[in-house]
C-alpha positions in Angstrom: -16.4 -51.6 28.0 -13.6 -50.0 25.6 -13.2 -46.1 26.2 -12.9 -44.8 22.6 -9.8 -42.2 22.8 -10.7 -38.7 21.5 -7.6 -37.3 19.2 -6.7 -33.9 20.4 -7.8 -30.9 17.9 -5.7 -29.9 15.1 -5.6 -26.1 14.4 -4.9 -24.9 11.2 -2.9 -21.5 10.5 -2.7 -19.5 7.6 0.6 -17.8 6.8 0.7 -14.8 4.3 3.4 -16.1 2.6 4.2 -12.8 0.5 7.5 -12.1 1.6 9.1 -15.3 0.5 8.8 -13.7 -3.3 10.9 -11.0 -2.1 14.5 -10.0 -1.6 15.7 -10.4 2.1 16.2 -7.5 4.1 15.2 -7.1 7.7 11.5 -7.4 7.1 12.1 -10.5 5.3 14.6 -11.8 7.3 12.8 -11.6 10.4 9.4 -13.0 8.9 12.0 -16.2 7.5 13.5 -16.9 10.4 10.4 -16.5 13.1 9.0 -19.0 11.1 11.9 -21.3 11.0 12.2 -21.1 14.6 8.4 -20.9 15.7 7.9 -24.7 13.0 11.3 -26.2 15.8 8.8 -24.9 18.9 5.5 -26.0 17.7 5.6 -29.6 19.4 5.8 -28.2 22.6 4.5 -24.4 22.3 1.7 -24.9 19.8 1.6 -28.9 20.2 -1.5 -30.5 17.3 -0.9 -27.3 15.0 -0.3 -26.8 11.4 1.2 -23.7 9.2 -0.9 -23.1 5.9 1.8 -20.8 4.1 0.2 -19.1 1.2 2.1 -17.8 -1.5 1.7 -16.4 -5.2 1.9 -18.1 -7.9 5.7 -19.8 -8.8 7.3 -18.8 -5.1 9.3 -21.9 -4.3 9.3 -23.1 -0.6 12.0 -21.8 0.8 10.9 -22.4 4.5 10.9 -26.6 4.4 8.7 -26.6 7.6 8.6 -30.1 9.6 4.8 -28.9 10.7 3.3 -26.4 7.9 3.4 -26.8 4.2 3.6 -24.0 1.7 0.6 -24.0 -1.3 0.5 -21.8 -3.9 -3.2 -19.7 -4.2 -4.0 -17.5 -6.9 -2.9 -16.3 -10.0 -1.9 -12.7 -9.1 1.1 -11.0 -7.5 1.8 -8.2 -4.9 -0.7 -6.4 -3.4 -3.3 -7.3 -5.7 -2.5 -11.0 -4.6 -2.7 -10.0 -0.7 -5.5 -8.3 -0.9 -8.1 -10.0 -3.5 -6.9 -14.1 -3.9 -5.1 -14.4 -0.3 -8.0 -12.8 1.6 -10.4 -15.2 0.4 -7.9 -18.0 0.9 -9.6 -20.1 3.7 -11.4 -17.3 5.3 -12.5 -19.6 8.0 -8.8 -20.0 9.4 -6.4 -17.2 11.6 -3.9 -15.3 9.2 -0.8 -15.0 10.3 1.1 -11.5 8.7 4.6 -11.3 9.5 5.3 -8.4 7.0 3.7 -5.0 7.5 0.7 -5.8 5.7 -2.1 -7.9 5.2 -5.6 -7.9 3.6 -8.1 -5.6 5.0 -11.1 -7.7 4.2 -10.3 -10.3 6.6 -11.7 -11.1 10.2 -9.0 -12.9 12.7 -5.9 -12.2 11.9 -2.4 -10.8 13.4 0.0 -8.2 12.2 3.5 -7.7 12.4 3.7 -3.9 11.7 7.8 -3.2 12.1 7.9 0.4 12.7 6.0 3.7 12.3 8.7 5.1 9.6 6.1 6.2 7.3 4.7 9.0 9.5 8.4 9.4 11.5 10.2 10.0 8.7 7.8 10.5 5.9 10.7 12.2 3.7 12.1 8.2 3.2 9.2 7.5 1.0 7.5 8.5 -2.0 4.0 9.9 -1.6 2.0 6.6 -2.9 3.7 4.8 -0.6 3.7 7.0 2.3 -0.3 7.2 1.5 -0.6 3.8 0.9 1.0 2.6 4.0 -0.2 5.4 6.6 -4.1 4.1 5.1 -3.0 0.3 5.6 -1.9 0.9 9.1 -4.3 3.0 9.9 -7.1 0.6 8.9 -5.5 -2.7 10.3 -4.7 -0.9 13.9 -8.6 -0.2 14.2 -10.0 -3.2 13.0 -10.3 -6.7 14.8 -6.5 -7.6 13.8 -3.9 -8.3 16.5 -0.8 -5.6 16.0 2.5 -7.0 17.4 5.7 -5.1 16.2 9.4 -5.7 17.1 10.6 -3.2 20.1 8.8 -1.1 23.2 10.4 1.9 21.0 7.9 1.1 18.1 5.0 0.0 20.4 5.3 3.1 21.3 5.6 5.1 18.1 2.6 3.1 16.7 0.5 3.5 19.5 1.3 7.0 19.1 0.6 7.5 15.4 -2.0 5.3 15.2 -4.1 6.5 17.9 -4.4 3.0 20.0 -3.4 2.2 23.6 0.4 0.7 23.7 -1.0 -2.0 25.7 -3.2 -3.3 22.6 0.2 -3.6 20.8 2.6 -6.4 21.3 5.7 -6.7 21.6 7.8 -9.8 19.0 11.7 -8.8 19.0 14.4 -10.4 16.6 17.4 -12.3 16.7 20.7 -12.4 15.6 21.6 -16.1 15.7 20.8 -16.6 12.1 24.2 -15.4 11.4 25.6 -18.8 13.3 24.6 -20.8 10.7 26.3 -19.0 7.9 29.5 -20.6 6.7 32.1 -17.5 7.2 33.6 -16.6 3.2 37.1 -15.1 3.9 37.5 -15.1 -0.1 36.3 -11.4 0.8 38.9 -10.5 2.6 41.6 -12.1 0.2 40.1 -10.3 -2.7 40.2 -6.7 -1.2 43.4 -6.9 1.5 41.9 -6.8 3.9 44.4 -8.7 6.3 47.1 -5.8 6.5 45.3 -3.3 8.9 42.3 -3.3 11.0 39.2 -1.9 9.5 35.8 0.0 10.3 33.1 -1.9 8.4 29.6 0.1 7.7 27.0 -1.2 5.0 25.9 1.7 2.5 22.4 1.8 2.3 20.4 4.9 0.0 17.1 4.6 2.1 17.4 8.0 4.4 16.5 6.7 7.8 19.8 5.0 7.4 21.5 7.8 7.2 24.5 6.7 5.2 25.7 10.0 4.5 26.9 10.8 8.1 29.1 8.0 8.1 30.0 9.0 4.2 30.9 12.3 5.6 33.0 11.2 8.9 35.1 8.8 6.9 35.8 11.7 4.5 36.9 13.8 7.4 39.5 11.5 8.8 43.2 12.4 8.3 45.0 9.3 7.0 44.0 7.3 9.9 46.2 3.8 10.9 43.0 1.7 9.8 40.7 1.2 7.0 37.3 1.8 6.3 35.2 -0.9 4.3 32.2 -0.3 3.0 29.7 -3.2 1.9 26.4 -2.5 -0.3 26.3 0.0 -3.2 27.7 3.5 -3.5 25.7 5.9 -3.9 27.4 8.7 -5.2 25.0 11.8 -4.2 25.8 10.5 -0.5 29.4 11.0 -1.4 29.3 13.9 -3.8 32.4 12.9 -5.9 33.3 9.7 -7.9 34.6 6.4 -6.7 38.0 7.0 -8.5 38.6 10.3 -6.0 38.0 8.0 -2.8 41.0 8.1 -0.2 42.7 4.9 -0.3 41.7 3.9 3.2 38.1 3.9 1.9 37.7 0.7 0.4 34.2 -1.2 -1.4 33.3 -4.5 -1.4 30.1 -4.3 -2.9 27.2 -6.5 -2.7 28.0 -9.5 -0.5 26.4 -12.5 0.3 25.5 -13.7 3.9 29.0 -15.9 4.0 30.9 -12.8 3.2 29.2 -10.3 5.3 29.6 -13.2 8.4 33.6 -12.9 7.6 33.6 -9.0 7.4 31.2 -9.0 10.9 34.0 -11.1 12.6 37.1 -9.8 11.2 36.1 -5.4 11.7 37.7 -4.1 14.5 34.4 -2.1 15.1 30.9 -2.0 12.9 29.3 1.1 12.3 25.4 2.3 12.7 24.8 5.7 11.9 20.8 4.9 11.6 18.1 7.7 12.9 15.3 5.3 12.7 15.1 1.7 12.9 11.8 -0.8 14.3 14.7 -2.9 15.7 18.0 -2.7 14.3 18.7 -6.2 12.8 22.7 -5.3 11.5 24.0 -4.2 14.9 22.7 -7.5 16.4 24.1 -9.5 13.7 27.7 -8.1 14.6 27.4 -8.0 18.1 26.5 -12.4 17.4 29.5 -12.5 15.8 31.5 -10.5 18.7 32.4 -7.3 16.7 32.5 -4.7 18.5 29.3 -2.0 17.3 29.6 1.9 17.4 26.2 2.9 16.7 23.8 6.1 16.8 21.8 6.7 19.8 18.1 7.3 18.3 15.3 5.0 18.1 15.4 1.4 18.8 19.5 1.0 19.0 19.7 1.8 22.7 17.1 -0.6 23.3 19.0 -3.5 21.5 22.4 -2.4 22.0 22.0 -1.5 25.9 25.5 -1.1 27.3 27.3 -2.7 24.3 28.2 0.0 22.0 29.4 3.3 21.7 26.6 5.6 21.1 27.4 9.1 18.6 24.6 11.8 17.6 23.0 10.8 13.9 22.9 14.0 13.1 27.0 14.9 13.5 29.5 13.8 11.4 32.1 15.4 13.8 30.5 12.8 16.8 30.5 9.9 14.4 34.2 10.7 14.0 35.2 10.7 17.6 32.9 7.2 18.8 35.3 5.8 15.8 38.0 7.6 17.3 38.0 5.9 20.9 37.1 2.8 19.9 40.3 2.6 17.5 42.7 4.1 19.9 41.5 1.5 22.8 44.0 -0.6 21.2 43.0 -4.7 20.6 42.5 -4.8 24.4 39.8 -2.0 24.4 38.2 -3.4 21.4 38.2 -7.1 22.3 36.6 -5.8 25.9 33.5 -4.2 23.5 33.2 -7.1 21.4 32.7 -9.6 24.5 30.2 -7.3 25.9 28.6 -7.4 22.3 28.6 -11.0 22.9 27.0 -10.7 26.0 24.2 -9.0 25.1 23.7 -10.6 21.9 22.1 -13.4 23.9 19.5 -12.0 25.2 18.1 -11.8 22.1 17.1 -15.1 19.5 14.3 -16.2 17.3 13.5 -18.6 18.9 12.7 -16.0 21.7 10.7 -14.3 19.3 8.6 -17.9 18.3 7.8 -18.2 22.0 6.3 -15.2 22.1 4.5 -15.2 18.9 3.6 -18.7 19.6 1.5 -17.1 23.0 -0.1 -14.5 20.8 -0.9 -17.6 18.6 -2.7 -19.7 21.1 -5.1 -16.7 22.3 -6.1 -16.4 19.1 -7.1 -20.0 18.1 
């Protein structure tokens, strides 16, 4: 008698696809590249499973998955589109939300909430959004959703501010080895000399829990030092309190770069800068230490956790300590500096996305 063989069953997915409208910063980045790597696990971690990615009307499919397709739902955008058209999109299915928020009229489904800034350092937002978010959070943390977020510093934080047991959160860290596939630009260095003399490279940022204007500050303080100081990103000029045209020479902008660019000025700095007070994770420090740059960093938050033993930590809130981390880093000389950048190295492994699709991969499977 012929046995009839029984095909395995396929589970389905849906991905809130929202963020692939978007510009790319960490948030982004992280939600792009889990995916990447979780679709290159899937035949072996999540073996007979498909991604559903929604997104909005006119986002283009940016992901090109081998086992998910994207499909466009809806004729909304933003939140309207997450939480009227997407929550009714195949309500039967597990959502997926990689992004900090999701619809709250929706059974079975994980969040990725990054960090607990909104109540930590409520002064970074405006009051809708401050409102807006704290109510999201609030409402996803006690409903049926799964909450995963990206370090044991912000498990904690949110199980703190949220009122939940740390154990119902999960834990879903980065990577940094997205920066390995960038084709270095050195057209960036060639357009702003910077060959002649070694240089400290920090990315300007005007959201306050980056805390730009320490570094803005130290580099103002320095006395003619024997390297340059490169700053990528715009300048904002209430950070700096005087116009671009008074800048000491050794302070030099680059402006917006692309990723190519910012891989040439990771590999070429003698030492990367992180003045942040609050971070979920801390993608920039990771993405140097990839690339071997050596990172001085702040010690608050997350850093410590991703940075371990391979920076040189200051206080956030002193210019004065900012200046001196620089300080011994530069006068360790090449040897000192190429010693910091291989422990960088180092520790930049234990961190990858596809790490990070492993794990989410497990959370994945419980829920199907």
């Amino acid at each position: 008698m012929n046995r009839m063989s029984v095909l395995p069953h396929r589970r389905t997915f849906v991905v809130n696809g929202r963020f692939m409208g978007r510009p790319v910063t960490g948030v982004e980045r992280f939600a792009h590249e889990t995916l990447r790597a979780l679709d290159q696990a899937m035949p072996h971690a999540l073996p007979h499973t498909e991604l559903l990615v929604a997104v909005p009307q006119g986002v283009p499919d940016k992901l090109g998955l081998k086992h998910g397709r994207v499909v466009q739902v809806g004729r909304r955008q933003g939140h309207a589109w997450e939480q009227m058209e997407l929550a009714r999109f195949r309500p039967e299915l597990p959502l997926l939300n990689l992004c900090n928020t999701a619809p709250l009229r929706r059974t079975g489904q994980l969040v990725v909430i990054h960090d607990a800034a909104v109540f930590a350092l409520p002064q970074a937002y405006s009051w809708r959004f401050r409102l807006a978010y704290r109510v999201l959070h609030r409402l996803l943390a006690h409903s049926a959703a799964r909450i995963l977020t990206v370090s044991a510093f912000s498990q904690q934080e949110l199980a703190r501010h949220l009122n939940v047991p740390a154990e119902r959160i999960g834990v879903l860290a980065a990577g940094g080895d997205h920066m390995l596939r960038v084709t270095p630009d050195d057209g960036v260095l060639d357009r702003h000399g910077l060959r002649q003399r070694p240089y400290v490279l920090a990315v300007s940022s005007n959201h306050l829990g980056k805390n730009f204007a320490v570094v803005a500050q130290a580099m103002l303080r320095l006395q003619r030092p024997d390297f340059d100081v490169v700053i990528a990103g715009g300048l904002n000029h209430a950070v700096f309190s005087r116009s671009e045209q008074s800048l000491p020479p050794f302070i030099k902008r680059v402006g917006y770069v692309s990723d190519g660019e910012l891989n040439s000025l990771y590999q070429h700095a003698a030492v990367f800068v992180f003045p942040s007070v609050y971070e979920g994770f801390g993608l920039p420090p990771l993405e140097a230490m990839t690339l071997g740059c050596p990172v001085v960093s702040s010690h608050a938050a997350s850093m410590p956790e991703v940075c371990g033993d391979a920076a040189v930590y200051f206080d956030p809130h002193d210019p004065d300590a900012c200046v001196r981390a620089l300080d011994q880093v530069m006068k360790s000389g090449q040897a000192g500096r190429q010693d910091l950048g291989a422990r960088s190295l180092a520790r930049s492994k234990e961190w990858s996305w596809q790490r990070a699709a492993q794990a989410l991969a497990h959370h994945l499977k419980e829920m199907a």
